[in-house]
DRENVEXBA-208855 format. One record per residue (C-alpha): x, y, z; residue in three letters. Coordinates in steps of 0.02 Angstrom, whole numbers. Example, Ala and Ser with C-alpha at 12.3 -4.5 7.8 and 13.67 -1.06 7.14 Angstrom:
! residues 2
{px: 615 py: -225 pz: 390 type: ALA}
{px: 684 py: -53 pz: 357 type: SER}
This chain:
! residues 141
{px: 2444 py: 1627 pz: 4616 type: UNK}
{px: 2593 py: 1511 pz: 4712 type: UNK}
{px: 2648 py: 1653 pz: 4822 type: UNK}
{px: 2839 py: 1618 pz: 4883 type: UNK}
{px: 2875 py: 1735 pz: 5028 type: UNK}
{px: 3056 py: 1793 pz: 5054 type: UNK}
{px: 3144 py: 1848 pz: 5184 type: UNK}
{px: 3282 py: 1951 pz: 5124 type: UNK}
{px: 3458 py: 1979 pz: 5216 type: UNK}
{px: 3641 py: 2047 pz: 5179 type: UNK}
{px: 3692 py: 2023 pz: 4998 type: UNK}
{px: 3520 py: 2018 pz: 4935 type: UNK}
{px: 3526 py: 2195 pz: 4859 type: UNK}
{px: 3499 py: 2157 pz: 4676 type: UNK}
{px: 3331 py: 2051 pz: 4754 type: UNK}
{px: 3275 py: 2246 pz: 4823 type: UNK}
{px: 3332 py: 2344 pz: 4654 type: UNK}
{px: 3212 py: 2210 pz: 4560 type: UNK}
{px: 3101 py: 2237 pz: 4691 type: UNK}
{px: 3104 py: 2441 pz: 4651 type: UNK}
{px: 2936 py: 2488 pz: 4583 type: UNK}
{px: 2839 py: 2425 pz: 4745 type: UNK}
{px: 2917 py: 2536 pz: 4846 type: UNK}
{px: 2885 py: 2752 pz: 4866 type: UNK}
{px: 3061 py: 2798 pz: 4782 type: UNK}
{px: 3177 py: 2718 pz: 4716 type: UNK}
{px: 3267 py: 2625 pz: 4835 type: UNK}
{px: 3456 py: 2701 pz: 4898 type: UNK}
{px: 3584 py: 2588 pz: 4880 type: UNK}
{px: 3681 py: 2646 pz: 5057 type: UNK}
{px: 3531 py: 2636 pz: 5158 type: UNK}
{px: 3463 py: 2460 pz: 5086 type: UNK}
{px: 3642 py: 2399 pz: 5125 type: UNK}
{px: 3619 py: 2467 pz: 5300 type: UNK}
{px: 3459 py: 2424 pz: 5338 type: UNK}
{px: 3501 py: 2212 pz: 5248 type: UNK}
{px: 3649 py: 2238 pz: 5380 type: UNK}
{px: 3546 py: 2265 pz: 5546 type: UNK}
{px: 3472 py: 2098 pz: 5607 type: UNK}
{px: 3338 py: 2181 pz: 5675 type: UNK}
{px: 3271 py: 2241 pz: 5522 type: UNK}
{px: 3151 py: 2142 pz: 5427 type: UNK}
{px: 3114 py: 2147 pz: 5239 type: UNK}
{px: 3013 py: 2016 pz: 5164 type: UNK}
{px: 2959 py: 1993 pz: 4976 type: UNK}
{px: 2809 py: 1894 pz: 4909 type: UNK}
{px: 2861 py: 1814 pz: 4737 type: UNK}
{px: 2725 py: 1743 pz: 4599 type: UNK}
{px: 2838 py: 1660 pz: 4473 type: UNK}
{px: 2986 py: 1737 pz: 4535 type: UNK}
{px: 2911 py: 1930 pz: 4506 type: UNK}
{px: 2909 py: 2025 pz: 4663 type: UNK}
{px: 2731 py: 2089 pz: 4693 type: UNK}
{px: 2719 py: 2156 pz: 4866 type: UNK}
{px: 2828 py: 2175 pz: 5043 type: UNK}
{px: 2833 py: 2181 pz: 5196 type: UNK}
{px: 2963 py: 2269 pz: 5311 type: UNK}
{px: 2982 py: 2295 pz: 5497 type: UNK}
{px: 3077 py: 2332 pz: 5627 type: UNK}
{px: 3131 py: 2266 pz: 5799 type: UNK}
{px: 3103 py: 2400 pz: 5969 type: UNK}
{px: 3159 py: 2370 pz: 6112 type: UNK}
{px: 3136 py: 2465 pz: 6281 type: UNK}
{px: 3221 py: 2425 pz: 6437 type: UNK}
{px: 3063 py: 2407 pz: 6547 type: UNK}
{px: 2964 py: 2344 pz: 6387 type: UNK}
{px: 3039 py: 2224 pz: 6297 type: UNK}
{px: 3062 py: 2185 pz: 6096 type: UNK}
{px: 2918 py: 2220 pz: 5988 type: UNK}
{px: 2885 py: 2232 pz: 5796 type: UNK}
{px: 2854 py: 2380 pz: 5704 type: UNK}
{px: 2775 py: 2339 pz: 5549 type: UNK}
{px: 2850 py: 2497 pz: 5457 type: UNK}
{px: 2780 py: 2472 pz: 5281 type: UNK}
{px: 2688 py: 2368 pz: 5166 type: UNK}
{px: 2676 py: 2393 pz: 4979 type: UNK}
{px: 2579 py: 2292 pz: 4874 type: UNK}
{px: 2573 py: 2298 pz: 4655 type: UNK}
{px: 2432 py: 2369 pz: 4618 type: UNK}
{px: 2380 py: 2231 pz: 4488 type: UNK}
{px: 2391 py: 2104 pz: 4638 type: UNK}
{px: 2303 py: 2191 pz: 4753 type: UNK}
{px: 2123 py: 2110 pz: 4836 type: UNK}
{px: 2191 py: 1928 pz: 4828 type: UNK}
{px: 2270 py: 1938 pz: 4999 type: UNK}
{px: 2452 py: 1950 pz: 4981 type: UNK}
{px: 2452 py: 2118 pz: 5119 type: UNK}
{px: 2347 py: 2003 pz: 5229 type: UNK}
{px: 2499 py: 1862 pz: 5199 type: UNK}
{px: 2650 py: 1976 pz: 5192 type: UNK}
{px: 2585 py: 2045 pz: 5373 type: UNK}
{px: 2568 py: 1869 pz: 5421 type: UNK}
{px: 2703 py: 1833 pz: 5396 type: UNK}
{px: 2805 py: 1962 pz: 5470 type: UNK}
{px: 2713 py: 1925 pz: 5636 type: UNK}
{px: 2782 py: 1751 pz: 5615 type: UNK}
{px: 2955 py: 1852 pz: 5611 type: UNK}
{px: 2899 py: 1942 pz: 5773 type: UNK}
{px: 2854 py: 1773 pz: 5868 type: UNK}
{px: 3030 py: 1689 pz: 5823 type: UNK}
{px: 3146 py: 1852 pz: 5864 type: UNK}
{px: 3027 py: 1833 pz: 6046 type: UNK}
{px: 2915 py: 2008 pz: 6015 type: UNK}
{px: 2809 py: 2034 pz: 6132 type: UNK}
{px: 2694 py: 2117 pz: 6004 type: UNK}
{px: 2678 py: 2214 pz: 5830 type: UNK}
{px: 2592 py: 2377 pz: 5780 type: UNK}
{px: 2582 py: 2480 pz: 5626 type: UNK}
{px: 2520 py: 2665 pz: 5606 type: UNK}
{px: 2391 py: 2695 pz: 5466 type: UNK}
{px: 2305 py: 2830 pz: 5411 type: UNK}
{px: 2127 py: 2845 pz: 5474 type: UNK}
{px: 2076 py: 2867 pz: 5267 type: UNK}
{px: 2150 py: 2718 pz: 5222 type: UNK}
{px: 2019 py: 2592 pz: 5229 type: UNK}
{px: 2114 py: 2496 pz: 5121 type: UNK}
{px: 2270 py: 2460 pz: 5246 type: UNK}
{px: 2158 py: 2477 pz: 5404 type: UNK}
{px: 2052 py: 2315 pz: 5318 type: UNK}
{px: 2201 py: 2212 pz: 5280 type: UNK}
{px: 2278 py: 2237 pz: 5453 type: UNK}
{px: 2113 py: 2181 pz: 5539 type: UNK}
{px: 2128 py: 2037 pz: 5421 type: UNK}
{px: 2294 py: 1984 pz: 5454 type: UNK}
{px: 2229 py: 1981 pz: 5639 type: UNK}
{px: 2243 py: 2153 pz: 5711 type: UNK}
{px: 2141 py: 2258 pz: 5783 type: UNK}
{px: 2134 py: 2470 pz: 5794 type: UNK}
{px: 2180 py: 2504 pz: 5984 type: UNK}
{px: 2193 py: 2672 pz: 5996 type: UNK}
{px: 2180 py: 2839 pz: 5893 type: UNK}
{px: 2351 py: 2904 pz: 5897 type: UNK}
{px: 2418 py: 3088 pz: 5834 type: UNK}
{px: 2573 py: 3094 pz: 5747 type: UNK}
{px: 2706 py: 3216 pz: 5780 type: UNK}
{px: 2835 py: 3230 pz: 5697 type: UNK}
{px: 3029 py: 3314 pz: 5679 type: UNK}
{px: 3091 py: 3360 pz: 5517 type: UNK}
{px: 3278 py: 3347 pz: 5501 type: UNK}
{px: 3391 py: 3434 pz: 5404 type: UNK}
{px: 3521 py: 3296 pz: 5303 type: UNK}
């Protein structure tokens, strides 16, 4: 595999509709306008002979007494592609993203039954810090 990594801004919408099948649903075409649009929103695309086969996407926090640092939001990978590293290079390569936009760090949330993701983040050089809960809000749209 020659893995091209892509890093995908404002007018590359088509490049996310091709892009569709790695992702949960089918991607909205408001919100992937929106979310190209925000410069602190990060959506990168690994390529094998120009078929999209995994990404990556994150998103810049920052806090006044904190600073800027990545959230790595979600990572999708084709399943046929999956155990040759392109997670471990997708998060790479997002915390190259981090360092230039001056994070101060990067964290993801995974499930604690998802060996799977929790193995490909320690990988891509992280390591488990803490055992959060989740609590969430659900919003009526």
């Amino acid at each position: 595999m020659a893995i091209e990594v892509r890093r995908l801004g404002p007018g590359d919408e088509d490049a996310v509709h091709a892009a569709r099948g790695l992702f949960d649903d089918r991607p909205d075409p408001a919100a992937t306008r929106r979310f190209l649009a925000e410069p602190t929103h990060h959506l990168l695309v690994a390529y094998d002979a120009g078929a999209p086969l995994g990404f990556v996407t994150g998103v810049e926090l920052t806090h006044p007494d904190k600073g800027t640092e990545m959230f790595l939001y979600e990572l999708g990978v084709d399943e046929a592609a999956r155990g040759r590293g392109l997670g471990r290079t997708l998060v790479r390569a997002l915390a190259d993203v981090a360092r230039e936009a001056g994070c101060y760090d990067m964290w993801v949330l995974a499930d604690a039954d998802n060996a799977a993701a929790r193995a490909t983040y320690a990988r891509a050089g992280g390591r488990e810090a803490s055992e959060p809960v989740l609590v969430e809000w659900e919003l009526e749209r």
